[in-house]
C-alpha positions in Angstrom: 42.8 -11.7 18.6 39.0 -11.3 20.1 37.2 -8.6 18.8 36.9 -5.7 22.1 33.9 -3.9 23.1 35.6 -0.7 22.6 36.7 -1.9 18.5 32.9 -3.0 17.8 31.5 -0.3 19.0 33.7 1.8 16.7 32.8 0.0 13.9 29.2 0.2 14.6 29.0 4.2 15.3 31.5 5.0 13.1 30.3 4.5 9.6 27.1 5.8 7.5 28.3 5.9 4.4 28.6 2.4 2.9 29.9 0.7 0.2 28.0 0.3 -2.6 28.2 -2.6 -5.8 28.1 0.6 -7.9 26.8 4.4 -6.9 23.6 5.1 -8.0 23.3 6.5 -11.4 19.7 6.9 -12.4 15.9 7.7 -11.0 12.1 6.9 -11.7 10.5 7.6 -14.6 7.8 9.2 -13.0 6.4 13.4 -13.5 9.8 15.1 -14.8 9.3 17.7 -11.8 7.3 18.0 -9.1 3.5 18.1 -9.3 1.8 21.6 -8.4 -1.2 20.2 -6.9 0.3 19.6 -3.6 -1.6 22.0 -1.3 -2.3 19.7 1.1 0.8 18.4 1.6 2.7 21.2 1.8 0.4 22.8 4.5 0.9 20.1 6.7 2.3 20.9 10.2 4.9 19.2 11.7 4.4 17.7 15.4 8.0 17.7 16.8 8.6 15.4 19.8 12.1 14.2 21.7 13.0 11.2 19.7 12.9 7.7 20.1 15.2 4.8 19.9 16.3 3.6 16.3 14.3 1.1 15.0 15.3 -2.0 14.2 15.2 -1.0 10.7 17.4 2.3 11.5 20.0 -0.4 13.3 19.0 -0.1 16.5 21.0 1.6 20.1 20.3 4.3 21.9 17.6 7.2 21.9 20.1 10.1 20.4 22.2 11.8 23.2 21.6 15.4 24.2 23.2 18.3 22.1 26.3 20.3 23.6 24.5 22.4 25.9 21.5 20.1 26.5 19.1 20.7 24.1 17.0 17.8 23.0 17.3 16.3 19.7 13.2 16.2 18.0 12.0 14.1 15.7 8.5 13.9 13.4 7.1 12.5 10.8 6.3 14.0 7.0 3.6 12.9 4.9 4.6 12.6 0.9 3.0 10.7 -2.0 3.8 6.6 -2.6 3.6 7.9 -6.3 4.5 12.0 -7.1 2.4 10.7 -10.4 -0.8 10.4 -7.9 -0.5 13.1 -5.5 -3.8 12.8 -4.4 -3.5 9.0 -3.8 -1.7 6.8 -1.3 0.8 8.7 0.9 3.8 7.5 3.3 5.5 8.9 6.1 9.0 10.2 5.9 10.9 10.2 9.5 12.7 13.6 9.9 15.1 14.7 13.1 15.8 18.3 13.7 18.5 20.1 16.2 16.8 23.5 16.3 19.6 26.4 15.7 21.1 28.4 18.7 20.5 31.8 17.5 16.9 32.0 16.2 17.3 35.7 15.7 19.7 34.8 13.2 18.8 32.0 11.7 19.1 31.4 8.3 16.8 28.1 7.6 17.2 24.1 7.9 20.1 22.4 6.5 19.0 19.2 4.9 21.8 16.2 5.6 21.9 13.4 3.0 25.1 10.9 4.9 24.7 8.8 1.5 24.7 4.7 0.9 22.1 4.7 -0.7 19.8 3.6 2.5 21.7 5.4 4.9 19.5 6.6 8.0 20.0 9.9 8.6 17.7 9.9 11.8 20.5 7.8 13.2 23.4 9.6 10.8 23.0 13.2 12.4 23.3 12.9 15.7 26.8 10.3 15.2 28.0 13.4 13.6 26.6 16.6 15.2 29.5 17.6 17.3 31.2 18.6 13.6 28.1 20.5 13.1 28.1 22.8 15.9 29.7 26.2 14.0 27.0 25.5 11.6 23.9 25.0 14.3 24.5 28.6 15.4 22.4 29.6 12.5 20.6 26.9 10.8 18.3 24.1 12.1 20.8 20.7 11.3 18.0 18.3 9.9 18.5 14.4 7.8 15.9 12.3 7.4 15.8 8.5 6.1 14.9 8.7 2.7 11.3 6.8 1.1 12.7 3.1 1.2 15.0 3.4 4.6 14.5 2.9 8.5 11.4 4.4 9.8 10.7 5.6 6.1 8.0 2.8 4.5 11.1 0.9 4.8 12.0 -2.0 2.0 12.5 -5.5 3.6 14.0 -7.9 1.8 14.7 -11.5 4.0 15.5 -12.5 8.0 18.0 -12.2 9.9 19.3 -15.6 9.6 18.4 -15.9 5.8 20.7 -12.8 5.9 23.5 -14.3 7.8 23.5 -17.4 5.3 23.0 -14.5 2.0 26.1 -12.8 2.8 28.5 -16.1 3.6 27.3 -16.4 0.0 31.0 -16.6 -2.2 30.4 -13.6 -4.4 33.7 -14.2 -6.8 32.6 -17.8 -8.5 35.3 -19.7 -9.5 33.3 -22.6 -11.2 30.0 -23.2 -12.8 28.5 -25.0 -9.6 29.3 -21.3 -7.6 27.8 -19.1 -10.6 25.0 -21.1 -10.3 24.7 -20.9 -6.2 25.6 -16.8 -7.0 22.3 -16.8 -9.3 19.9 -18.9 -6.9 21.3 -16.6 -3.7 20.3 -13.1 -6.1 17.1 -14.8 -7.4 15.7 -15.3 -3.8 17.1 -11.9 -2.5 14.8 -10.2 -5.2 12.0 -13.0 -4.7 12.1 -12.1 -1.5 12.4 -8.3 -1.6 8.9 -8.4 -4.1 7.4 -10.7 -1.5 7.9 -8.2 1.7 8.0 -4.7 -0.1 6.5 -5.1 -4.1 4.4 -1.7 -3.3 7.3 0.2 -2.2 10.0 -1.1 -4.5 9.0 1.2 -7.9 8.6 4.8 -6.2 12.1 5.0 -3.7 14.2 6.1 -7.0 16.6 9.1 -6.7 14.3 11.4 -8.3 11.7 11.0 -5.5 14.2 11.3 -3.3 14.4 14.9 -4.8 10.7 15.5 -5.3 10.2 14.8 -1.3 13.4 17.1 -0.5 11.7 20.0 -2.5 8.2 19.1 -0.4 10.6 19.0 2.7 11.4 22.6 2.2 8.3 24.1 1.9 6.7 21.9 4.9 9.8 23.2 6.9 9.1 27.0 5.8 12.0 27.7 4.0 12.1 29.6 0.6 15.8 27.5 -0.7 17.2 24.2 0.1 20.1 24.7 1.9 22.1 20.5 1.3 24.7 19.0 2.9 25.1 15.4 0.8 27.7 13.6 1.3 28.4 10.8 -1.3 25.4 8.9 -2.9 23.8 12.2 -1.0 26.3 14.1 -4.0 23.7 12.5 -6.4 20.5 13.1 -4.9 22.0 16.7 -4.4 22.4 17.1 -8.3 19.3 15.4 -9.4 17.3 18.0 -6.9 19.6 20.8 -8.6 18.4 19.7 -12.1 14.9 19.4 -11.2 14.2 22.7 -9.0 17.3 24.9 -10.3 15.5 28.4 -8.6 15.4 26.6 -5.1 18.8 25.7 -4.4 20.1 27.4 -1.9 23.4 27.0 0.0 24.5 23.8 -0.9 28.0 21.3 -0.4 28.4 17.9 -2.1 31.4 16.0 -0.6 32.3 12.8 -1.5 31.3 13.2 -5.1 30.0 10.7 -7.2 30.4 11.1 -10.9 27.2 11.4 -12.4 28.7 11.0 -16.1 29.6 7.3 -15.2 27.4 4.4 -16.3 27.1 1.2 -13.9 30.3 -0.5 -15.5 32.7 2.8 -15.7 31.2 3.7 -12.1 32.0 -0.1 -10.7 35.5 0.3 -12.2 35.7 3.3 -10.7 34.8 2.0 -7.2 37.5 -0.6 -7.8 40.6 2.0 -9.1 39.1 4.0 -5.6 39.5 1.2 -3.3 43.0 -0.3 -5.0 44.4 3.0 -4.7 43.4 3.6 -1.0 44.7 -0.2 -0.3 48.0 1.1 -1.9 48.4 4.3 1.0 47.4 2.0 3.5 50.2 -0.6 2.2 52.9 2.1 2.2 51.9 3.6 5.3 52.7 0.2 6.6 55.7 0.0 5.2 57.1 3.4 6.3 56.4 2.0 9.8 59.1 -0.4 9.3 59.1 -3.3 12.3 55.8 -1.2 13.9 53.5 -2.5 11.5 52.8 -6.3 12.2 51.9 -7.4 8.6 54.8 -9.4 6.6 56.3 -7.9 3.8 58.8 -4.6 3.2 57.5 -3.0 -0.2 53.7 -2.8 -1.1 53.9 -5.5 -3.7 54.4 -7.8 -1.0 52.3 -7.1 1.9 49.1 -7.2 -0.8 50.8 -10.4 -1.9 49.9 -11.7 1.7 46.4 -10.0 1.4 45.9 -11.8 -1.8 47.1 -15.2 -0.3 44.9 -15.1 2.4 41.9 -14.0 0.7 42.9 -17.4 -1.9 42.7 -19.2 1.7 40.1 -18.3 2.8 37.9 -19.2 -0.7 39.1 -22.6 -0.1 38.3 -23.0 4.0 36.6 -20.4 6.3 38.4 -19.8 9.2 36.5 -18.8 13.0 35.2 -15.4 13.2 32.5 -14.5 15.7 30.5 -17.2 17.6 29.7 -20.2 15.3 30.0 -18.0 12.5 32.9 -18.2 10.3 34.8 -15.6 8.1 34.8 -16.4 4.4 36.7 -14.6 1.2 33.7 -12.2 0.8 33.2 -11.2 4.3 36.9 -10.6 4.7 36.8 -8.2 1.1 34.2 -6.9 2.9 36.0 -6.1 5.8 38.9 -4.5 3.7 37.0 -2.6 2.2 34.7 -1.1 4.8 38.4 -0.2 7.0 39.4 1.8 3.8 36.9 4.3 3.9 38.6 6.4 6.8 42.5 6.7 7.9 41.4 5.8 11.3 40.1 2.5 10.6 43.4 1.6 8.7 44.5 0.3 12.5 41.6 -2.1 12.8 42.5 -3.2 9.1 46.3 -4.2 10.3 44.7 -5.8 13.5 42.4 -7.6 11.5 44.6 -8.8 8.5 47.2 -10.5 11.1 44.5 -11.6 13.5 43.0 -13.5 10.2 46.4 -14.8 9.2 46.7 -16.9 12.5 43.2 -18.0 12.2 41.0 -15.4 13.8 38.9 -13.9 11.5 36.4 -11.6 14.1 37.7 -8.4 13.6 37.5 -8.7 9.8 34.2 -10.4 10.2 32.7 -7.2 12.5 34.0 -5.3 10.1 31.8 -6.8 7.3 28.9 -6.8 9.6 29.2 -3.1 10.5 29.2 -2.5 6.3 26.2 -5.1 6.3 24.0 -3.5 8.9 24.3 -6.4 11.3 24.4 -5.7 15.1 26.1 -8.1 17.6 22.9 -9.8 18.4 21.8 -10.7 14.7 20.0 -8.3 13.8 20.3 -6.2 10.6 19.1 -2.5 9.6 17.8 -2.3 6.0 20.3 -0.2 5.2 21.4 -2.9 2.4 17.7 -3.9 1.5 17.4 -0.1 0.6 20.8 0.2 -1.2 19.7 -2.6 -3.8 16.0 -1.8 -4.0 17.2 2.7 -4.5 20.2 1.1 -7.1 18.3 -0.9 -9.2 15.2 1.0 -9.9 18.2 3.9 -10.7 20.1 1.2 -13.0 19.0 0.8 -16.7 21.7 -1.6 -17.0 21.2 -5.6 -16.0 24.1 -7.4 -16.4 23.7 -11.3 -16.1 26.3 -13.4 -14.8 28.2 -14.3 -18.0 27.9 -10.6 -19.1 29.6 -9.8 -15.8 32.3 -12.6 -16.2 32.8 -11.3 -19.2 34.4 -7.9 -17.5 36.5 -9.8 -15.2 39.8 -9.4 -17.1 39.9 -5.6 -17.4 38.1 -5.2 -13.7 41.4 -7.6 -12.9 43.7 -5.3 -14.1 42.4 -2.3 -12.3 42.6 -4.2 -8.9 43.7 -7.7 -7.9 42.1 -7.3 -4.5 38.9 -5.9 -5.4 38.1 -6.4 -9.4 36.6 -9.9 -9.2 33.7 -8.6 -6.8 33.0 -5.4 -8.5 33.0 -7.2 -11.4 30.8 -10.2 -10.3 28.4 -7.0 -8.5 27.3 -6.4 -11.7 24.7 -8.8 -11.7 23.3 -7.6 -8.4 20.2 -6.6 -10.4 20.0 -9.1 -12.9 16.7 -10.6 -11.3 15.5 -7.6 -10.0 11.5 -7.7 -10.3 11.6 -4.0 -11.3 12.9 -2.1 -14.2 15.2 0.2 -14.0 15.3 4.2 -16.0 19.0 6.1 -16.3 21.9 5.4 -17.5 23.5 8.0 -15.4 21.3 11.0 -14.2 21.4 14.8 -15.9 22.5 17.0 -13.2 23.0 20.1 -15.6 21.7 23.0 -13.3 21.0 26.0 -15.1 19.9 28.8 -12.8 21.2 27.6 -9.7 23.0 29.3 -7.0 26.7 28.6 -6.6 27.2 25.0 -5.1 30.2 24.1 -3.6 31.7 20.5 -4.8 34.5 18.9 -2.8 36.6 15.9 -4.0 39.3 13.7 -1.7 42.5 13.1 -3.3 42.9 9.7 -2.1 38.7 8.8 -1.6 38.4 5.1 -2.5 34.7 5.1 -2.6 33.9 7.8 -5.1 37.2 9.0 -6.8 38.5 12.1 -6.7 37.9 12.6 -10.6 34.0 12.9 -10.1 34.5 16.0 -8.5 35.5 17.6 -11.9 32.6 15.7 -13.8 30.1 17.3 -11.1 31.5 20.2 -11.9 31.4 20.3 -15.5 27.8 18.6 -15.3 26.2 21.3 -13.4 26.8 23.9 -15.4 29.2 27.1 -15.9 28.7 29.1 -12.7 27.0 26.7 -10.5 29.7 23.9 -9.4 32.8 25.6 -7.7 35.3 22.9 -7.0 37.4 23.0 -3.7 39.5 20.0 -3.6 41.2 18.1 -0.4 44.9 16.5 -0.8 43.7 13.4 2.2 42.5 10.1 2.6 39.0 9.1 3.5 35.7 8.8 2.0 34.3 12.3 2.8 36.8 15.3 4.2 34.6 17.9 5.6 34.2 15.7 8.9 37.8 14.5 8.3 38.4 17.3 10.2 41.0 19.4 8.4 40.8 23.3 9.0 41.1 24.2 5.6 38.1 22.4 4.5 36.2 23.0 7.9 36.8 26.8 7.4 36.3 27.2 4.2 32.8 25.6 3.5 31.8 27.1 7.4 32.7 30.8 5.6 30.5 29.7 2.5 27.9 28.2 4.8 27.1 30.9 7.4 28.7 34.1 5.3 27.8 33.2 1.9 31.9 33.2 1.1 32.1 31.1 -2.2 35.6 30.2 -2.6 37.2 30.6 -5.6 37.1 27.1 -7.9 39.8 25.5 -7.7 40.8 26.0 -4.0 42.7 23.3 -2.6 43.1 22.1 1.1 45.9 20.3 2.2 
């Protein structure tokens, strides 16, 4: 089945928040707050003009399209320290986009967007999602930014394009010593080359940074709180920045929440439970469809039977997928995983799986490529060079391959489709040319204003049980938990009423629900 213009271009816009090995669970070990010497930074005056084209590094397209009614979306540039330990020293720039709010008169500030990844653009991430912004553009000035490490921002660069194409053909689930050995040389030159193109940049793009140069953002936009919209990994950075500058949280939503009491191994298991269990609702869905859905099988067990037999296929022979490239076992778990992360892409995943199973393999393949950052004419964002280099300064952990074989038994048992690459993923830092700092981050938030913490029942990225640890990690009185009975990997741009009016009323009226509140 080939791959239409109208399906790739679907895949492209419609994901920001990608899968990661593991979800970020640490920072630098840099100043524990921010420095107070920043006068000159914090004076700095932004010069807003109508925004370019992504970059190359941001993935590329279209200049951003007009907002409803016209206005022009605006974009700058923000100066912030390489190192928050030098402030007076060497200093990058940070690219920020704004939507200004429609009713200045009653404004109420900026509203900082974190989409997640980590190395998710959110130049590029806002505008794909503005229209589910509008209620809340009537009073506050929608504004993301990509983050030190990502796009515009001193982005990290790790190898080419076609190095890239060959790294991620890589098989990433070795079955004998010869592919351990090809897994270790493919994640020795990845880091090699990530120290060769970015070694300056690859220490200072931890989460707490991150936080340091959301705080700066603040005071450069004019506002007195942080008012945070995070969404996934963007759940994280929202809790570290809580920790770190309690008294300047403002109104604030983490969605997608990532359990900052997890350690890389717990988290990774975590990931896999997540995806297994989504894979499930998409199995029975099928099934419930009866003679509509074109996968073989009649019970669940036996349509992820034929998953698991093809993916065994395809480790032994690559069938075509797009041009002269071909669609191996990792690609295709790639794919699967990538269509779990929203309902609407479970179509794409049935068109896929049978187009694979009679020897077409593009639609899996551009789904892979759309998780991977590549475009349809070879080029790739850094959206994955940034994910690795933001993870593993974060990571204390560095698992080596054997350690990481070592886990696959109880990673098999948790999920057949999906626990021999999370478990393999362990190693992705194992070479990594700099250390790592956290075990998992400390979030506790005492002082903070209420933040409002929303978990997915049936999320496969970041499980619906983080919700609760964010919760109980922030503190008594700061997380209020609303909770979403759904699929998907995020809910508030899901699109379900309950949520959208709940965390509007919290948003724009200062409503806090009660903790606890569930959506359905």
């Amino acid at each position: 089945m080939p791959i239409s213009a109208a399906q790739r271009a679907a895949l492209v816009t419609a994901t920001t928040v990608l899968l990661a090995a593991g979800c970020s669970d640490g920072g630098d070990d840099e100043a524990s707050d921010r420095p107070t010497d920043l006068a000159g930074l914090t004076a700095q005056q932004l010069e807003w003009a109508p925004c370019p084209p992504p970059s190359a590094a941001e993935g590329g397209g279209a200049a951003p399209s007009p907002l409803p009614g016209g206005a022009a979306w605006e974009c700058s540039f923000m100066d912030a320290p390489l190192d928050y330990a030098k402030p007076d020293g060497e200093t990058i720039e940070l690219a920020l986009i704004r939507a200004p709010a429609r009713d200045q008169a009653n404004r109420i500030g900026s509203m900082i967007y974190n989409f997640g990844g980590p190395g998710g653009s959110g130049v590029t991430g806002l505008p794909s999602f503005a229209p589910d912004y509008e209620k809340l553009r009537a009073r506050y000035d929608l504004v993301s930014f990509d983050p030190r490490g990502v796009g515009r921002s001193a982005d990290v660069n790790c190898l080419g394009d076609r190095e890239l194409d060959a790294y991620y053909a890589m098989d990433f689930t070795p079955d004998d010593a010869a592919e351990e050995q090809a897994l270790s040389d493919g994640q020795k030159t990845y880091a090699a080359g990530c120290e060769d193109e970015s070694g300056t940049m690859l220490p200072h793009v931890g989460t707490e940074n991150a936080a340091r140069d959301l705080d700066l953002m603040r005071e450069v936009l004019g506002d007195d709180k942080l008012h945070y919209f995070g969404i996934s990994y963007g759940t994280e950075l929202g809790g570290v920045y809580a920790h770190m500058f309690p008294e300047n949280v403002g109104r604030a939503l983490f969605d997608a929440v990532v359990d900052p009491t997890s350690g890389t191994e717990a988290g990774a298991l975590g990931q896999a439970k997540g995806f297994q269990l989504a894979l499930d609702n998409f199995a029975k869905d099928c099934v419930a469809r009866g003679d509509e859905c074109t996968l073989p099988g009649s019970t669940v067990a036996e349509i992820e039977s034929f998953i698991l037999d093809l993916l065994a296929e395809l480790d032994k022979k690559p069938i075509a997928g797009i041009g002269d490239r071909k669609l191996t076992q990792t690609q295709a778990i790639n794919g699967i995983a990538q269509s779990l992360y929203s309902k609407e892409f479970w179509q794409y995943l049935e068109q896929g799986l049978d187009a694979a199973d009679g020897g077409d393999g593009g639609l899996l393949l551009a789904l892979s490529d759309s998780m991977n950052g590549r475009d349809q004419n070879g080029s790739y964002s850094n959206i994955q060079a940034a994910n690795a280099a933001i993870n593993c300064v974060d990571f204390k952990e560095r698992y080596t391959l054997g350690q990481a074989k070592e886990r696959l038994p109880e990673f098999r048992k948790t999920s057949a489709v999906f626990g021999d690459y999370m478990a393999w993923a362990l190693s992705s830092c194992s070479q990594w040319p700099v250390p790592g700092t956290w075990e998992h981050p400390d979030v506790s938030a005492p002082g903070s204003a209420p933040i409002l913490v929303l978990g997915t029942t049936g999320d496969p990225a970041t499980p619906y049980e983080g919700t609760r640890a964010m919760v109980d990690a922030l503190g008594e009185g700061v997380g209020v938990e609303l909770t979403f009975e759904g699929e998907g990997h995020g809910a508030y741009n899901g699109g379900n009423a309950c949520v959208r009016n709940t965390v509007n009323a919290y948003f724009l009226d200062g409503k806090v629900p009660a903790s606890g509140t569930v959506c359905k």
